[in-house]
C-alpha positions as CSV (number, residue, x, y, z in Angstrom):
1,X,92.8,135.9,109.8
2,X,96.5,135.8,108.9
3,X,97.8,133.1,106.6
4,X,100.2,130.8,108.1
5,X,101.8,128.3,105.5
6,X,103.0,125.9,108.3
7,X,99.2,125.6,109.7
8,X,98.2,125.4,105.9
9,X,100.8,123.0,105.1
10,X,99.7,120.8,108.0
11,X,96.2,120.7,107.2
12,X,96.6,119.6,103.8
13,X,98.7,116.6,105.3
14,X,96.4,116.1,107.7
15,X,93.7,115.8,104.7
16,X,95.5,113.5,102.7
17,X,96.3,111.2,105.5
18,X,92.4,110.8,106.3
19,X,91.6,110.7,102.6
20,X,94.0,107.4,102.2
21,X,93.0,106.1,105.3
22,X,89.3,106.5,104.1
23,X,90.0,105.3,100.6
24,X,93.1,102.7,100.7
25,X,91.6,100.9,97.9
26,X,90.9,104.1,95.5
27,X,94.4,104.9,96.0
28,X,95.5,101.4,95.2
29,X,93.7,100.8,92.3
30,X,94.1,104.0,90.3
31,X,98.3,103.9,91.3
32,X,98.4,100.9,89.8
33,X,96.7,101.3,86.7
34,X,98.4,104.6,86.2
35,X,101.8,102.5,86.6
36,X,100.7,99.9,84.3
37,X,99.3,102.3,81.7
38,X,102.3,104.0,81.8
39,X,104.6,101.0,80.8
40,X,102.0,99.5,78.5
41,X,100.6,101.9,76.8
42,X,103.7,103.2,74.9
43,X,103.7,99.5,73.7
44,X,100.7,99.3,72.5
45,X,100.6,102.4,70.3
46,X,104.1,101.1,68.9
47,X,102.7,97.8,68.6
48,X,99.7,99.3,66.6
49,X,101.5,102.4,64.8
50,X,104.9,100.4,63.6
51,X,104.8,96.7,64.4
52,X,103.9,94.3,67.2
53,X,106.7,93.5,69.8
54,X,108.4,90.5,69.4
55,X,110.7,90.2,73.0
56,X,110.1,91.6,76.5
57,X,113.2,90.8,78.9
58,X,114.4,91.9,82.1
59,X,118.7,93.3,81.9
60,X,120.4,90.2,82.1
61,X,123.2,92.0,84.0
62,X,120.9,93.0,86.8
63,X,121.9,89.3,88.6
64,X,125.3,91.2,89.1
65,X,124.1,94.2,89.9
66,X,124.7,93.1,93.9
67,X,128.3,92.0,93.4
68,X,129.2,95.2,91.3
69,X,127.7,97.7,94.1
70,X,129.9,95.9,97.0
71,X,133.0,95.8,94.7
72,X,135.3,98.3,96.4
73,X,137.4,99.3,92.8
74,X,134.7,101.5,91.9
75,X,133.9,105.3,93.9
76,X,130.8,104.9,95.0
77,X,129.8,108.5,92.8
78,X,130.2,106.3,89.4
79,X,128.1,103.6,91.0
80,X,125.7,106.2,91.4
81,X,126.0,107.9,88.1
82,X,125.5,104.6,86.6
83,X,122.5,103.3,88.7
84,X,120.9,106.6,87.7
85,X,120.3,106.0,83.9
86,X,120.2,101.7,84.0
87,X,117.9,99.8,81.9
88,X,116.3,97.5,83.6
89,X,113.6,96.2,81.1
90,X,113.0,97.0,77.0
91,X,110.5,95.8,75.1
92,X,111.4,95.1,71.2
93,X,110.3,94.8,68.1
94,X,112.5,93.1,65.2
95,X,113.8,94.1,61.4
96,X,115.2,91.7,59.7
97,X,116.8,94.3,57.9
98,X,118.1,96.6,60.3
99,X,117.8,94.5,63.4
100,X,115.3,96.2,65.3
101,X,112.5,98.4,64.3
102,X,111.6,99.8,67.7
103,X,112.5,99.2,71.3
104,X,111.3,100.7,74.7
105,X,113.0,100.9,77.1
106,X,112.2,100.7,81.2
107,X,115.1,102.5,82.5
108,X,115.7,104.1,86.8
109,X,114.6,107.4,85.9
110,X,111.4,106.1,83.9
111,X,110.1,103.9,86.7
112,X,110.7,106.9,89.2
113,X,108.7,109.1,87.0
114,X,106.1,106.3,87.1
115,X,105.9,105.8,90.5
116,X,106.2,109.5,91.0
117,X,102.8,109.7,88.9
118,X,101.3,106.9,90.3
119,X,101.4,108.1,94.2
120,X,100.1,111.7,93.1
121,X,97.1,109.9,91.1
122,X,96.3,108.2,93.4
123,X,96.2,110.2,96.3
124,X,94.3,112.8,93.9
125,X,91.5,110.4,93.0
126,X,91.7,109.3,96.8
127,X,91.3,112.5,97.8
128,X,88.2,113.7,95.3
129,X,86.1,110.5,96.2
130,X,87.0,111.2,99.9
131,X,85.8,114.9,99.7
132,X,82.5,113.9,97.6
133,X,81.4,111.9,100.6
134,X,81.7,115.0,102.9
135,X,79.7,117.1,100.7
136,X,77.1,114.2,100.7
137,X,77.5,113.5,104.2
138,X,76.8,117.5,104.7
139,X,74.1,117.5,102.6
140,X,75.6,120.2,100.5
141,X,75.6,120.0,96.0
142,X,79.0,117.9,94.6
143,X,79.4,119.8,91.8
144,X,82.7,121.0,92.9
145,X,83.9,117.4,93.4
146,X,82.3,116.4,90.2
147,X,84.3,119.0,88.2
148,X,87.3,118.0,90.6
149,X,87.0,114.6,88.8
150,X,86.6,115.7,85.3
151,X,89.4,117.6,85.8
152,X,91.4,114.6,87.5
153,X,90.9,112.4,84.3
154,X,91.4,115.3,81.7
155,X,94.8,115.4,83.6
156,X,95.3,111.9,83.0
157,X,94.3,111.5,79.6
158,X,96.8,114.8,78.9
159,X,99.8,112.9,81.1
160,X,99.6,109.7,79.6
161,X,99.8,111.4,76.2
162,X,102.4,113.7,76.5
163,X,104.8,111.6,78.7
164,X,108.3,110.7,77.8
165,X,109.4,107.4,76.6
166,X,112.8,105.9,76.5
167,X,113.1,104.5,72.3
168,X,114.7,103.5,69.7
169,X,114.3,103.3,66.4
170,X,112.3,106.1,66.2
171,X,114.6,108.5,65.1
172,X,115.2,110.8,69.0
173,X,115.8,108.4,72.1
174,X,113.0,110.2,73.9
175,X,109.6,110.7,72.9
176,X,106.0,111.5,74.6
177,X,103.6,108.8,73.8
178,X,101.8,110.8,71.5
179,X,104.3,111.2,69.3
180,X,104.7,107.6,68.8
181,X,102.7,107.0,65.8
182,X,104.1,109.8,64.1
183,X,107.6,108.4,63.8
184,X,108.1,108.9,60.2
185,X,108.6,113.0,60.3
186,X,111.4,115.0,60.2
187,X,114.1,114.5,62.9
188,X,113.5,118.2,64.1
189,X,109.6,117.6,64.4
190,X,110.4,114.5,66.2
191,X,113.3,117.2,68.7
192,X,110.3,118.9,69.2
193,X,108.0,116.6,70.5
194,X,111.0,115.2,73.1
195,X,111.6,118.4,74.3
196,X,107.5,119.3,74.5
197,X,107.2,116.1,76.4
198,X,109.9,116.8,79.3
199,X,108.0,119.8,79.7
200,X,104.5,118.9,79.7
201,X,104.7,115.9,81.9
202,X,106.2,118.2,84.7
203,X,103.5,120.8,84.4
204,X,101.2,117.6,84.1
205,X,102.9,116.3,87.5
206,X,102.8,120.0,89.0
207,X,99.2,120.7,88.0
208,X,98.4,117.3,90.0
209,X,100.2,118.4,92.7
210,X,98.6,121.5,93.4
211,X,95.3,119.6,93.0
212,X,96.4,117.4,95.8
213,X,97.7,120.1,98.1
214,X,94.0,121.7,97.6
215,X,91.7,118.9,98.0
216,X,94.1,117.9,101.2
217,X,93.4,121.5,102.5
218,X,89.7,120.7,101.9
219,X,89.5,117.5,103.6
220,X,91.6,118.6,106.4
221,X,89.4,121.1,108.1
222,X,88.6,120.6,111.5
223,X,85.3,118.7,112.3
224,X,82.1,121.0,113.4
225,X,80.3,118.6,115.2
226,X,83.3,115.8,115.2
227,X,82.2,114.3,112.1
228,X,81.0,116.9,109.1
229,X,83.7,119.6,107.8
230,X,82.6,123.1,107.3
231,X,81.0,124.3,104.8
């Protein structure tokens, strides 16, 4: 039979969209916590590793934000620019010598990178519970889905510890989680384990991905008797 990528491509859709349908709540619940572990864990190992936080505020300037995107003085390609890198949320943590001893920062491109993650974890784990109940409902072994789920939370253990984070005070303004405790090496260690991190939470993202598009092919086979997929 000749592969057709179109066919293929619409299958896995068709997968995903009964997966989510089948498991709204597995998909809810495991976006969320991925969001919120993604904005509190990097506070928490700062919190542990250097010192607790002591302030957690939204940008003051955001109440202006409306009246500085209808201003007409401005081309609308520096709005842009601008709305592409804003802070709009930083934890800190205070020095009384220096003034502050660590800060992270919630900025545009780190909540898209958040909900980015969130959606694909969540339609992963959606997927891997949906396609465990077809092997049960076939009566076949779930040792593939089992090792789909291992693999699903090795994933997640390996993004969350290797994903960027918007700091300072930690000697680079970027820096995976991981490397978070380890603040006190040299400044090109600490280059290193920036640039590692915009790496590895790409091939995190992309490894995620492809596990989506497979399960999705999975699930999306047609029906042999209207209810079971093939085996």
């Amino acid at each position: 039979m000749r592969f057709q990528p179109l066919n293929a491509v619409a299958r896995a859709a068709r997968g995903v969209g009964r997966a989510l349908r089948a498991r709204p709540k597995v998909f809810a619940w495991v976006a969320v916590g991925v969001f919120a572990l993604n904005i509190f864990l990097p506070v928490l190992v700062l919190s542990l590793a250097r010192k607790p936080f002591d302030l957690f505020t939204f940008n003051p300037w955001l109440s202006r934000l409306p009246e500085w995107l209808a201003s007409p003085d401005l081309p609308w390609s520096r709005k842009l620019a601008f709305l592409s890198d804003m802070a709009i949320a930083w934890f800190i943590a205070e020095n009384p010598i220096e003034g502050v001893e660590w800060g992270f920062i919630i900025d545009v491109p780190s909540v898209g990178r958040f909900l980015l993650t969130s959606l694909l974890f969540g339609t992963y784990f959606a997927l891997w519970s949906y396609r465990r109940g077809q092997l049960r409902e076939c009566g076949l072994g779930s040792r593939a889905a089992r090792q789909g789920g291992v693999a699903g939370a090795l994933t997640s253990v390996l993004g969350f510890s290797t994903g960027p984070c918007s700091v300072m005070g930690c000697g680079v303004p970027v820096l995976p989680v991981i490397g978070l405790a380890f603040t006190g090496l040299s400044s090109a260690t600490l280059t290193f384990f920036a640039d590692l991190s915009r790496i590895a939470i790409w091939v995190v993202l992309s490894a995620v991905a492809a596990g989506v598009a497979w399960f999705g092919w999975l699930a999306g086979a047609p029906a042999t008797d209207g209810r079971l997929p093939p085996r």
